[in-house]
C-alpha positions as CSV (number, residue, x, y, z in Angstrom):
1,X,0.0,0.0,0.0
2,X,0.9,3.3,-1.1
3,X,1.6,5.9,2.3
4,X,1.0,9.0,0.3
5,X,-1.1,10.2,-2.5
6,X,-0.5,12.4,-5.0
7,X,-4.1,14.5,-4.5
8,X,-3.0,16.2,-7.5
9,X,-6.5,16.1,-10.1
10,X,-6.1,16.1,-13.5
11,X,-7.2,17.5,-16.4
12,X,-8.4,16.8,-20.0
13,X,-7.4,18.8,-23.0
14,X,-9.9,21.4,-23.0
15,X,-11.6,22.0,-26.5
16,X,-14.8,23.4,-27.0
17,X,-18.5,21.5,-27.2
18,X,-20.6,22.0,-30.3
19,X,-22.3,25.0,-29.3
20,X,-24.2,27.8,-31.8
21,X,-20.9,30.0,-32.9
22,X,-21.7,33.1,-34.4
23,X,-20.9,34.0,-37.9
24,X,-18.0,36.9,-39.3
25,X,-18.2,39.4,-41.8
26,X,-17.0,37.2,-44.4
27,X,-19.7,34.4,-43.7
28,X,-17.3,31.8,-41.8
29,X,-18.2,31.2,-38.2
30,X,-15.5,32.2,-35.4
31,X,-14.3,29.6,-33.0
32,X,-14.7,29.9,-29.2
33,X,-11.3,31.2,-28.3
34,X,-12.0,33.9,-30.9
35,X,-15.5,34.7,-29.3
36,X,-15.2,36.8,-26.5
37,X,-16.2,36.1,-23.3
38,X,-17.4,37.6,-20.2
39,X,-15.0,36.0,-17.1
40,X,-18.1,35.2,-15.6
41,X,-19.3,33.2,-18.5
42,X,-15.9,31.8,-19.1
43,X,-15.8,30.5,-15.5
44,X,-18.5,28.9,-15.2
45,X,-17.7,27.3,-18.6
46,X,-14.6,26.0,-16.7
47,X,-16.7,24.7,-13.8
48,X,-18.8,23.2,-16.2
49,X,-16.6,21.3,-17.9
50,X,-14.1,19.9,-14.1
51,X,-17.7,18.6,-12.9
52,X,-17.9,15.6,-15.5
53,X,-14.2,14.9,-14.2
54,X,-13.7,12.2,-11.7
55,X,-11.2,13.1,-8.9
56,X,-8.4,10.2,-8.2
57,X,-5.5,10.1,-6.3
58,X,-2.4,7.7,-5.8
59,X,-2.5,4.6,-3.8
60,X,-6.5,4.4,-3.5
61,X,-8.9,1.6,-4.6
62,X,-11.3,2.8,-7.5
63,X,-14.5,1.0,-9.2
64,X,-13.9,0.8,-13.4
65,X,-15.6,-0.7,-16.3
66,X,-13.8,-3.3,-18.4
67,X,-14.1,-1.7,-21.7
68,X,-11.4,-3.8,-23.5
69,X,-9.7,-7.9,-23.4
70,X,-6.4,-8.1,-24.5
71,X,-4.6,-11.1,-24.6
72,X,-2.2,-10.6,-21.3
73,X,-4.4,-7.8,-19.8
74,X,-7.3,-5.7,-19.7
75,X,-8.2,-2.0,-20.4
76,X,-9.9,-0.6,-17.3
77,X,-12.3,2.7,-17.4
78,X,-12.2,4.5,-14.3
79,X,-13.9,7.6,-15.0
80,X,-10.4,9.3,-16.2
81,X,-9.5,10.7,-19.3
82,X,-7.4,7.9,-20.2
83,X,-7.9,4.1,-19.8
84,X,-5.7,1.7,-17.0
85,X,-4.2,-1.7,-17.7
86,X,-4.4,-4.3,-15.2
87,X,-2.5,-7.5,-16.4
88,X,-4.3,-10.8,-16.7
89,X,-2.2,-12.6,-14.3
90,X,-3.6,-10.5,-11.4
91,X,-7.2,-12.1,-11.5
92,X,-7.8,-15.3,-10.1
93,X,-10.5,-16.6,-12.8
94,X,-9.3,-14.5,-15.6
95,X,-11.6,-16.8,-17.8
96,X,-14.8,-15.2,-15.8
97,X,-14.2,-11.8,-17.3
98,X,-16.1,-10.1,-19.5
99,X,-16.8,-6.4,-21.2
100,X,-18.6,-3.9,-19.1
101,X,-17.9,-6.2,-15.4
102,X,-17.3,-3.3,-12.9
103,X,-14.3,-4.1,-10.8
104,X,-12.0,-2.5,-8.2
105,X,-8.3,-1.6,-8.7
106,X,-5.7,0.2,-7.3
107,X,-4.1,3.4,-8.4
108,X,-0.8,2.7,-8.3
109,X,0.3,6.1,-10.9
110,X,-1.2,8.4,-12.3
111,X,0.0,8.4,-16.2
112,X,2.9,5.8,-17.2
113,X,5.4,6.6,-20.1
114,X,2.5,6.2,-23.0
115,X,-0.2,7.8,-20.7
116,X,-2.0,4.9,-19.3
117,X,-2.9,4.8,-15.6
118,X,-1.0,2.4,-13.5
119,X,-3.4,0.0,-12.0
120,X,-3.5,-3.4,-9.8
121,X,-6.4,-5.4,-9.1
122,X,-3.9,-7.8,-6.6
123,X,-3.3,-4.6,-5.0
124,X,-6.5,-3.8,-4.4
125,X,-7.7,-6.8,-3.3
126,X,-4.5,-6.9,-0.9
127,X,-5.9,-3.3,0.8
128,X,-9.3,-5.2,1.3
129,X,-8.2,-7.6,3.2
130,X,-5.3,-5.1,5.2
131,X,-8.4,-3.3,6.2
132,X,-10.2,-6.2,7.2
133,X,-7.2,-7.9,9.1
134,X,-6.1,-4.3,10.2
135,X,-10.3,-4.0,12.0
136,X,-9.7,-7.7,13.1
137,X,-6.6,-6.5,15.3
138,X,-8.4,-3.4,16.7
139,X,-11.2,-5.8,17.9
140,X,-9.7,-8.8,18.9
141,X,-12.0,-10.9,16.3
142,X,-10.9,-14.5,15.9
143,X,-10.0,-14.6,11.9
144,X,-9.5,-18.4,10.2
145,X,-6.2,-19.2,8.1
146,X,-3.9,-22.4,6.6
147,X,-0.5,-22.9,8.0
148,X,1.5,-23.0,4.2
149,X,5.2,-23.6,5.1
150,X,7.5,-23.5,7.7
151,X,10.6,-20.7,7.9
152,X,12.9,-19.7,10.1
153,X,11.2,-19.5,14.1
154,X,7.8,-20.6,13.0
155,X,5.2,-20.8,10.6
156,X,3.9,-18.6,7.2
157,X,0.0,-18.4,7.4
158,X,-2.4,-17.8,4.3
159,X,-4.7,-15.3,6.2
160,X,-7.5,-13.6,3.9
161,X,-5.1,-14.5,1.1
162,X,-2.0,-12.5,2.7
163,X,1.1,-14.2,4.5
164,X,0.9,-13.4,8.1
165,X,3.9,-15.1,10.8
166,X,2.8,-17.4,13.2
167,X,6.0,-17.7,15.9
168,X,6.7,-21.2,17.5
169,X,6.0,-19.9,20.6
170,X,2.2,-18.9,19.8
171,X,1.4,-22.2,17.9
172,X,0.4,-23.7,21.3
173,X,0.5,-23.5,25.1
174,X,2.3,-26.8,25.1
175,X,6.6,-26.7,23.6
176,X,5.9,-27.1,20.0
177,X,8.6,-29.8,18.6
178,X,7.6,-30.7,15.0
179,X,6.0,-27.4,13.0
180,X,5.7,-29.7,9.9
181,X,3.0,-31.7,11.7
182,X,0.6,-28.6,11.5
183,X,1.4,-27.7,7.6
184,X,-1.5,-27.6,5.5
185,X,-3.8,-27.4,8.7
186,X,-6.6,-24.6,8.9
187,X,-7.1,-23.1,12.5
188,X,-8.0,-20.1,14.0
189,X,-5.6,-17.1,14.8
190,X,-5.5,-13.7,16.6
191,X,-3.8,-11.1,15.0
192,X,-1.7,-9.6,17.5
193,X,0.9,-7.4,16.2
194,X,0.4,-5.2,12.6
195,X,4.0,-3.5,11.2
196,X,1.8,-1.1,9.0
197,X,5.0,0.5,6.6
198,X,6.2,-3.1,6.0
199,X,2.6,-4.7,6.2
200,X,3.5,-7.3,8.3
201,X,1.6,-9.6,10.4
202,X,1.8,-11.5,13.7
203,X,-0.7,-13.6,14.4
204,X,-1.2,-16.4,17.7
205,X,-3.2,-19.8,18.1
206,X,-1.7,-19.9,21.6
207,X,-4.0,-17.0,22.6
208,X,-7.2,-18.3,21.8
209,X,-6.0,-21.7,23.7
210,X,-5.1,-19.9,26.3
211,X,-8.3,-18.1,26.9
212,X,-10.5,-21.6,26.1
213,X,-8.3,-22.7,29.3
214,X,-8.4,-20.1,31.7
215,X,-12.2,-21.5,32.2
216,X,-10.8,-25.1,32.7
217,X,-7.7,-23.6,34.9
218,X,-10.4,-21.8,37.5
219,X,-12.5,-24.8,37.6
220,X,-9.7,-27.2,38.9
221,X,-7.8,-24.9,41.1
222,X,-11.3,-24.2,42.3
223,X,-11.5,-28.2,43.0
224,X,-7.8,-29.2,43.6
225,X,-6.5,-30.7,46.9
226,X,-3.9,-32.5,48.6
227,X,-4.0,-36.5,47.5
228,X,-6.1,-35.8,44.6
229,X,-5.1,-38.1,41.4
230,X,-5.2,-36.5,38.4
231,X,-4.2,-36.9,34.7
232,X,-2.1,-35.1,32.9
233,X,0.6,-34.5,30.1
234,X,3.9,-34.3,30.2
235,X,5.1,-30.9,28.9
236,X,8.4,-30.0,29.8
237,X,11.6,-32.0,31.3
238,X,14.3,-30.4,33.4
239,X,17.6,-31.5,35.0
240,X,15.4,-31.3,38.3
241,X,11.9,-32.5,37.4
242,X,9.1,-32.7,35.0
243,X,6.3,-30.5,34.4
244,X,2.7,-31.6,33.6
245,X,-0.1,-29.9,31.8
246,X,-3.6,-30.6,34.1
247,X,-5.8,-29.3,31.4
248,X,-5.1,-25.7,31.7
249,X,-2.7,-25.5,34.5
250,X,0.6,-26.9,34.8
251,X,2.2,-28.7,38.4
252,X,6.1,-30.2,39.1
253,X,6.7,-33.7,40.0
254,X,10.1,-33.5,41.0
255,X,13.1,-35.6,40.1
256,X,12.9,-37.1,44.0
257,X,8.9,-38.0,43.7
258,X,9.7,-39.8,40.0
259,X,10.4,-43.2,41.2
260,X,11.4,-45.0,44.6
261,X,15.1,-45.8,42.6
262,X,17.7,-43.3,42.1
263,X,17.9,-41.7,38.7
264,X,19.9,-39.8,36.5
265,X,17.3,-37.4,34.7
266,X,13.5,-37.4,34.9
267,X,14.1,-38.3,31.2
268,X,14.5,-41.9,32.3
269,X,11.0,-42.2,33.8
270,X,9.1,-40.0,31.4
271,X,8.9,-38.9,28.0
272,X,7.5,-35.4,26.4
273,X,3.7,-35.6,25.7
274,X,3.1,-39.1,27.6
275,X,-0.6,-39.2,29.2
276,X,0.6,-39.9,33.0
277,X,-1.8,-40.4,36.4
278,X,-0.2,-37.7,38.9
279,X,-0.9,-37.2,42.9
280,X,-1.4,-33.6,44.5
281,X,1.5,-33.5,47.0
282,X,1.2,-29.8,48.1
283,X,-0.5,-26.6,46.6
284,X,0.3,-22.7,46.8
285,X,-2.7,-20.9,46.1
286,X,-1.7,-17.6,46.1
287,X,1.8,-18.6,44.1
288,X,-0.6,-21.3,42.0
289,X,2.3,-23.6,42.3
290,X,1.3,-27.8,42.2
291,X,3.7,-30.3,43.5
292,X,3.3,-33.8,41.9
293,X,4.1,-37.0,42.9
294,X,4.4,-40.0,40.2
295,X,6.2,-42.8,42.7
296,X,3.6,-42.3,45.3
297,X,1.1,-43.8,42.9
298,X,3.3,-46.7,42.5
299,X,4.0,-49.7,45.2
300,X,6.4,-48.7,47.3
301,X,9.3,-52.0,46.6
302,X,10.2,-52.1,50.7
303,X,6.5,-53.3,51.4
304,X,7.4,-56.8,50.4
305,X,11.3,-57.0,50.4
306,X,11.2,-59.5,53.2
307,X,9.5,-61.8,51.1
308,X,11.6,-61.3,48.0
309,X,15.1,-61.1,49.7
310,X,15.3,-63.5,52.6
311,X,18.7,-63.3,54.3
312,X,21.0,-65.5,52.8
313,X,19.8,-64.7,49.3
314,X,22.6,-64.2,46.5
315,X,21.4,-60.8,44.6
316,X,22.8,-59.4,41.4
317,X,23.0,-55.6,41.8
318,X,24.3,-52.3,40.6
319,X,26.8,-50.5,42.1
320,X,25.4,-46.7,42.4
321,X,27.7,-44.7,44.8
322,X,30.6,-44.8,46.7
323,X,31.5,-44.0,50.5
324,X,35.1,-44.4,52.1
325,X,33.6,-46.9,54.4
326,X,31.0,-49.2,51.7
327,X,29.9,-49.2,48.1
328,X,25.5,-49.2,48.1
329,X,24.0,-51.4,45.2
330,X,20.7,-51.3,43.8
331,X,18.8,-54.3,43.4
332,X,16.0,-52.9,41.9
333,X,14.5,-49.6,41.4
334,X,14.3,-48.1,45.3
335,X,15.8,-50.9,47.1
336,X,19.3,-50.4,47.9
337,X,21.8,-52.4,50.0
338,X,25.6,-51.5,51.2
339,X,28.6,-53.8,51.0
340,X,31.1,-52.4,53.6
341,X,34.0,-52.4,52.9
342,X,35.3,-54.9,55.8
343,X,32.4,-57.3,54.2
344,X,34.4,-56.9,50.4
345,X,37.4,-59.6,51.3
346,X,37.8,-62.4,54.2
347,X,41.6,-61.1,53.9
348,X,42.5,-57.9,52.1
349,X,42.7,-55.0,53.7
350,X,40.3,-52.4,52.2
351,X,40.7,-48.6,52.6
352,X,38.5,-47.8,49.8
353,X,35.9,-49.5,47.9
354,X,37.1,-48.8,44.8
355,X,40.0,-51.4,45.5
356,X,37.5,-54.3,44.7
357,X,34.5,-52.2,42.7
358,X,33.7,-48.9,40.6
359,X,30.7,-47.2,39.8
360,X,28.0,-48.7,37.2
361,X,29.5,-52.4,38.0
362,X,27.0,-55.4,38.1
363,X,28.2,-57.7,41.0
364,X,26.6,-60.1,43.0
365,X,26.5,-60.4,46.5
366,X,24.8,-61.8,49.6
367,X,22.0,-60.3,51.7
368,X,23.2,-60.3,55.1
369,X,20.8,-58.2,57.0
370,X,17.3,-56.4,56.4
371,X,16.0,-53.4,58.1
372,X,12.2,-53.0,56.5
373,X,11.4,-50.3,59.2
374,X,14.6,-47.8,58.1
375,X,14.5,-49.5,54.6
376,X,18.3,-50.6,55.0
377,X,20.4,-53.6,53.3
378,X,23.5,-55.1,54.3
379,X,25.3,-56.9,51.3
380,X,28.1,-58.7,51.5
381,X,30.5,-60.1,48.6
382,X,33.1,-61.7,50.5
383,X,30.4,-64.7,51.1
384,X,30.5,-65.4,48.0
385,X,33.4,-67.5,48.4
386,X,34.8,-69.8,51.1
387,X,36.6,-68.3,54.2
388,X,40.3,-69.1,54.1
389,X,41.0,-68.3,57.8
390,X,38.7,-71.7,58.3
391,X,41.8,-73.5,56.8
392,X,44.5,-70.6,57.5
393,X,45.5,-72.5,60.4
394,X,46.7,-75.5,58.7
395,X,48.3,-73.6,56.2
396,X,50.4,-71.6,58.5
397,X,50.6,-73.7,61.8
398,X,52.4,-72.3,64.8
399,X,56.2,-72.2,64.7
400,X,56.0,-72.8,60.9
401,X,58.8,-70.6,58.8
402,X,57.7,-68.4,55.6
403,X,59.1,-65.5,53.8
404,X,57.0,-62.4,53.0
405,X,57.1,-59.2,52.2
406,X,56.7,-56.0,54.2
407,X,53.6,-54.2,53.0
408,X,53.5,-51.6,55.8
409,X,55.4,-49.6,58.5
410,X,54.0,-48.4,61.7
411,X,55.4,-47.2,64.7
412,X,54.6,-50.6,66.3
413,X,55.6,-52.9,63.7
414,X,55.8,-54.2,60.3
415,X,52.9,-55.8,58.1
416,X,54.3,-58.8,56.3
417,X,51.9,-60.2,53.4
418,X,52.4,-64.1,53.5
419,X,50.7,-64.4,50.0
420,X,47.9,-62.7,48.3
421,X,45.5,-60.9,51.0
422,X,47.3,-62.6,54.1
423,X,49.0,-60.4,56.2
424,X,50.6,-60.6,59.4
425,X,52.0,-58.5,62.1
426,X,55.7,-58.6,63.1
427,X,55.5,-56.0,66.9
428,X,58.8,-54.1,67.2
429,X,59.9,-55.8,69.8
430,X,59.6,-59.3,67.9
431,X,62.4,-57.6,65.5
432,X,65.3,-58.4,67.1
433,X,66.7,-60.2,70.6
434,X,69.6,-57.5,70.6
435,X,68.8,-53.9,69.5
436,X,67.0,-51.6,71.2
437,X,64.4,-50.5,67.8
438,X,62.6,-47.4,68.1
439,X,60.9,-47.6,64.2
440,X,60.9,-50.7,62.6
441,X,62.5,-48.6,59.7
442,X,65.8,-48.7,61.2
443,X,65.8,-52.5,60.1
444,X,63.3,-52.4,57.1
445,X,61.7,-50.7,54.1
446,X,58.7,-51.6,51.8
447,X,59.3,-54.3,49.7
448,X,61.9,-56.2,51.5
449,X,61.8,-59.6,51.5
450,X,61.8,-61.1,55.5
451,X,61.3,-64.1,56.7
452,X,59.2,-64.7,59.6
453,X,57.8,-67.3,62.1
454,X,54.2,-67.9,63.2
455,X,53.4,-67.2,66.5
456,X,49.9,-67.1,66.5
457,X,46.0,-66.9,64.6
458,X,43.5,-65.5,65.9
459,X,40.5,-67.0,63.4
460,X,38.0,-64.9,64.9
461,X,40.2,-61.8,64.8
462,X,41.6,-62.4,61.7
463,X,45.0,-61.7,62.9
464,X,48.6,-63.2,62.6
465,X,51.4,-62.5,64.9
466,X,54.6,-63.2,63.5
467,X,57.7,-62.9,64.5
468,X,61.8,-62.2,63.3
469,X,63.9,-62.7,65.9
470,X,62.8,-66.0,66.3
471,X,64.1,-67.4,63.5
472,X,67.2,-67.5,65.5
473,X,67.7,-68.9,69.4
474,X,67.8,-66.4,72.5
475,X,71.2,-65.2,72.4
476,X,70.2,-64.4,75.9
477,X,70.6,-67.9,76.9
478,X,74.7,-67.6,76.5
479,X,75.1,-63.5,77.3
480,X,75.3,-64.8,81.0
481,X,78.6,-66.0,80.5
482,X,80.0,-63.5,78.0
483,X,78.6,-60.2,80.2
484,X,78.6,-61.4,83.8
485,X,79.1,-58.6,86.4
486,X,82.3,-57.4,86.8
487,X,83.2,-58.3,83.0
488,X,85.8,-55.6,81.1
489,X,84.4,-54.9,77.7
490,X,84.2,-51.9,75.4
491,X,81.4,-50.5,73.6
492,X,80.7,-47.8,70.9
493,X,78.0,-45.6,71.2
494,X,74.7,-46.1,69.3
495,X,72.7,-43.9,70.5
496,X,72.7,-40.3,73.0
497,X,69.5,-40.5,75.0
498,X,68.5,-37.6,78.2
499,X,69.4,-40.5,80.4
500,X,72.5,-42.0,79.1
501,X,74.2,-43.5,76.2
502,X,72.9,-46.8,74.2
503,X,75.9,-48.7,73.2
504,X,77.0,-51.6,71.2
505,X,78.7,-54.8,73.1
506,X,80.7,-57.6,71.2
507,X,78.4,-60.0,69.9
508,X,75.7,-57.3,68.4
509,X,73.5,-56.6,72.1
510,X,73.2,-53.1,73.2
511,X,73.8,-52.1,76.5
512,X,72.9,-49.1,78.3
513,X,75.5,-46.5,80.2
514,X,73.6,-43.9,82.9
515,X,75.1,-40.7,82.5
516,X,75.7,-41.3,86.2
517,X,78.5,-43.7,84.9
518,X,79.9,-41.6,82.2
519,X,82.2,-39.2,84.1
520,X,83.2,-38.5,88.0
521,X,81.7,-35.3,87.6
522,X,78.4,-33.8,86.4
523,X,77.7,-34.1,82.8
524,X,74.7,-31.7,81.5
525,X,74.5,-32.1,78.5
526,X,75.7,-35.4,76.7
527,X,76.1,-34.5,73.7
528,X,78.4,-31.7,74.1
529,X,80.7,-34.8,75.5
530,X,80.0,-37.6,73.4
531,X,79.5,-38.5,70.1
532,X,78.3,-41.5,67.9
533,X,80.5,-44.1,67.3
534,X,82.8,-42.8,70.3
535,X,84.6,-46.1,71.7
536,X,84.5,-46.5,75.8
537,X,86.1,-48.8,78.2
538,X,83.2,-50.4,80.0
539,X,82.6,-52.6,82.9
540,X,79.4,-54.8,83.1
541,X,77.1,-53.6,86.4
542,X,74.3,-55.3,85.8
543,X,73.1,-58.4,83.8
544,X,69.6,-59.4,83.7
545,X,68.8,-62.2,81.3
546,X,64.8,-61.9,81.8
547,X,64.5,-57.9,81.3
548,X,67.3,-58.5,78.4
549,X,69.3,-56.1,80.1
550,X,73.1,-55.4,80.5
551,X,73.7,-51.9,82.5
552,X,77.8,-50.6,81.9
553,X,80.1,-48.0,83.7
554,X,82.7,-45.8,82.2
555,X,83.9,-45.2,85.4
556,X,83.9,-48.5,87.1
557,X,86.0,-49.7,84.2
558,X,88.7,-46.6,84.8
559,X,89.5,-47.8,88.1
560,X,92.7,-49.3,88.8
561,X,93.6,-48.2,85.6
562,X,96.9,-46.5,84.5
563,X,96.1,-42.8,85.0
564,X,97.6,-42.5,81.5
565,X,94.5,-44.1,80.3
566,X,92.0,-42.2,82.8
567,X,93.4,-39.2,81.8
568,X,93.2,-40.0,78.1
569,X,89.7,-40.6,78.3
570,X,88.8,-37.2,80.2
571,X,90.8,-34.9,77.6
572,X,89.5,-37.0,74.9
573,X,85.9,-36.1,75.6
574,X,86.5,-32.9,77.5
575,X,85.9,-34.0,81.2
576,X,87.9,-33.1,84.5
577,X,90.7,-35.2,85.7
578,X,90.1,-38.5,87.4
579,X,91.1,-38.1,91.2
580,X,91.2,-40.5,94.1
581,X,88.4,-38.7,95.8
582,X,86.3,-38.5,92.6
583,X,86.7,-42.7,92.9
584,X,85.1,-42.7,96.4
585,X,82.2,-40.9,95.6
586,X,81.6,-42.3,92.4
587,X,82.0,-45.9,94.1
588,X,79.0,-44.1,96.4
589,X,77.0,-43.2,93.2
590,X,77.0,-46.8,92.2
591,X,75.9,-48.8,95.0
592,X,73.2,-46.3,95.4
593,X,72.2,-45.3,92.2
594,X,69.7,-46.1,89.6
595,X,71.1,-47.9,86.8
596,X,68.0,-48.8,85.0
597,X,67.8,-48.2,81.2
598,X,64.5,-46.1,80.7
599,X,62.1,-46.6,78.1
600,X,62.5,-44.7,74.6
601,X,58.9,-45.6,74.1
């Protein structure tokens, strides 16, 4: 459509009608513009003549006469002084047509290049139905059209015989997924937006649905209440529930009230635009908001689990999560059992279930244990195979000899694996008959091979003690004669404790020196004295073959010594000279002191 109009009127070339015209001199008659005229009469001559004229302007519809049929158009007589031409291909029955059928056109220009108006009868035909579609708009009336094609976002509609857009979002009230499934289909619109310069038009089906619904929405939150069952379809799926349509209004069933199982997405339990049976779990009235429940219409699996999984039963599960302490399989949709992790092996030890299982794996397993009342399962695999401490004991009787291999250091021991998943404990003090061991990593580190005795199984327990040092006999039995009291030996130091030095005797056993015994006078601080792997003249004190104990003096051996060597010793490790009344009173220390070695422990 045209937005302006010329308004300019035009003319025809004047000339004069037949009138009486008066005659000369010579006897020829004069013509008008040789007559003369009042400019009253020639006025109103003028008006005359503009009143048999029709008044047209640009870009409006006119009636005409078909005065001529050509063979690709027609000539068109609108009242003008010239005809139009409107081309064939603009009628829809161009067979219809005949001479002297009035029409209505459009005035698209005035003259073209050979002085014929410019008309369209498509065009004119378009402005009737702009006007009618342009009223529709203004009053909200419901007009009818056929969905064509589909483009870009939504759908082209024939409406009145013009293209109008119908958006994806305004085909329904319900997530449109296929827009070819409503091609060719006629259905009623709203117009609800008009672009008058580019003549576009919006129209929506979703409007008129949504007003045919706002009834049926009133009516059932009118009605609605907790428990009710209703049906409905499914409209939309989230990551966190699904919604359904109830006819008008729309409620959530949540991902947690889709089934009694766990799932991963409500997509495994339902599918867009499936007809399902929902319950009313809770309703906001003011906010309008529906919670739905799908499982609670469903029988809740726990209600007969006794029957179906008696203790003892083997299972075939799915493992679905995992804890540091278990791994919980689902035996079927909302019946769950855990497998802790000390119910895995009869003699592995597990830290983490993930040693034996991973996430998604079928296993089976045994139930153990049923709790109906907290809905709780205890699975176990291990029972799945025979016990081996049943028969441990006759593999590895007491006082039997094996080699392992340390798996483990603690501060108390070493964990020897006998074979695959048998371990055993060697204690510290079941390392050796003569060292005094603080950390069992003074003698060991993972993966050395040791070989060990067995001192005891404990079925129930599932414990082995072994031990190392019994691989050899008590040295202890023969120290008695090697380390009596009163015995000269020397000894290097091993070890600088607060209370005394540790040091190492002929034959590999430690023995212990108080710092009572070190010196004839005061020492405060060892270390500033002694060193490591200093050598010292000792004399056995104390032998104790039970306690496996051998307490030495520095001092004791110094006596009757040439004072060459006492004095020796005191420059060598800083300490005053030896005297005879230093002797005395250390002789004093001795009988009354304590020379027991403490603990390091």
């Amino acid at each position: 459509m045209a937005d302006t109009t010329t308004g300019v009127q035009q003319e025809a070339n004047l000339t004069a009608p037949p009138t009486h015209q008066p005659k000369q001199a010579n006897g020829t008659s004069a013509s008008i513009t040789e007559r003369d005229y009042s400019e009253a009469e020639y006025n109103d001559l003028m008006k005359l003549y503009e009143s048999t004229m029709v008044k047209i302007s640009e870009g409006e519809i006119v009636k005409g006469k078909i005065v001529a049929i050509r063979e690709s158009d027609v000539s068109v007589d609108i009242g003008f002084k010239s005809e139009g031409v409107v081309s064939l291909q603009e009628f829809s029955k161009p067979e219809e047509l005949k001479i002297g059928d009035e029409i209505e056109v459009f005035l698209e220009a005035v003259e073209n290049k050979d002085g014929q108006l410019i008309l369209s009868r498509k065009r004119a035909d378009f402005m009737r139905v702009w006007e009618r579609v342009t009223k529709a708009f203004e009053t909200g009336e419901v007009l009818q059209g056929r969905c064509v094609r589909r483009i870009k976002g939504g759908i082209v509609v024939d409406l009145l015989g013009i293209d109008a857009f119908l958006p994806g979002s305004q085909i329904d009230v319900r997530p449109v997924r296929d827009f070819d499934a409503f091609i060719g289909k006629v259905m009623d619109f709203r117009v609800v937006k008009i672009n008058h310069p580019s003549e576009n038009v919006v129209v929506s089906h979703k409007a008129l649905v949504e007003e045919e619904m706002s009834g049926q929405r009133k009516a059932i939150l009118e009605k609605l209440e907790k428990g009710q069952i209703l049906e409905g379809t499914v409209k939309a799926i989230t990551d966190f529930g699904v919604f359904v349509d109830l006819g008008g209004v729309d409620g959530l069933v949540h991902i947690t009230d889709l089934s009694w199982g766990r799932i991963n997405h409500p997509s495994e339990v339902a599918k867009l635009d499936q007809t399902i049976n929902v319950v009313v779990l809770d309703f906001d009235a003011e906010k309008k908001r529906i919670s739905l429940g799908y499982k609670q219409l469903q029988p809740h699996p726990w209600d007969n689990v006794q029957d179906k999984y008696p203790v003892g039963t083997k299972v075939l599960g799915k493992i679905v999560s995992l804890a540091d302490y278990g791994a919980f399989v689902e035996i079927e949709k909302g019946v769950e059992g855990l497998i802790h992790i000390s119910e895995m092996s009869w003699t592995q030890h597990i830290k983490h279930p993930s040693q034996i299982v991973s996430m998604g794996q079928m296993v089976d397993a045994v139930i153990l244990n049923l709790d109906k009342e907290n809905k709780k399962a205890s699975l176990g695999i291990k029972q799945l195979e025979p016990d081996p401490w049943l028969t441990l004991t006759q593999k590895y009787p007491v006082g039997s000899r094996h080699k392992g291999v340390v798996r483990n250091l603690t501060n108390f021991g070493v964990f020897v694996e006998l074979e695959q998943g048998v371990d055993g404990l060697v204690h510290i003090s079941d390392l050796s008959w003569t060292k005094k061991i603080r950390h069992p990593g003074e003698m060991l580190k993972k993966g050395d091979e040791i070989e060990v005795v067995i001192l005891s199984v404990d079925v129930d327990q599932r414990r082995i003690s072994l031990g190392h040092k019994q691989i050899d006999d008590n040295p202890w039995d023969t120290f008695g004669e090697q380390y009596s009291a009163g015995t000269d030996v020397e000894g290097k130091i091993v070890r600088i404790i607060e209370k005394g030095v540790i040091v190492e005797l002929p034959l590999g056993v430690d023995g212990f020196v108080p710092v009572s015994q070190l010196a004839t006078t005061q020492v405060k601080n060892i270390a500033d004295k002694f060193k490591v792997d200093d050598t010292l003249p000792l004399k056995v004190l104390e032998f104790d073959k039970d306690a496996k104990k051998i307490v030495l003096s520095v001092v004791e051996a110094l006596k009757g010594k040439e004072t060459q060597v006492a004095e020796e010793y005191a420059t060598n490790h800083e300490l005053p000279p030896l005297t005879i009344g230093d002797t005395a009173t250390i002789t004093g220390k001795i009988e009354g002191g304590d020379t027991s070695i403490p603990s390091e422990n």
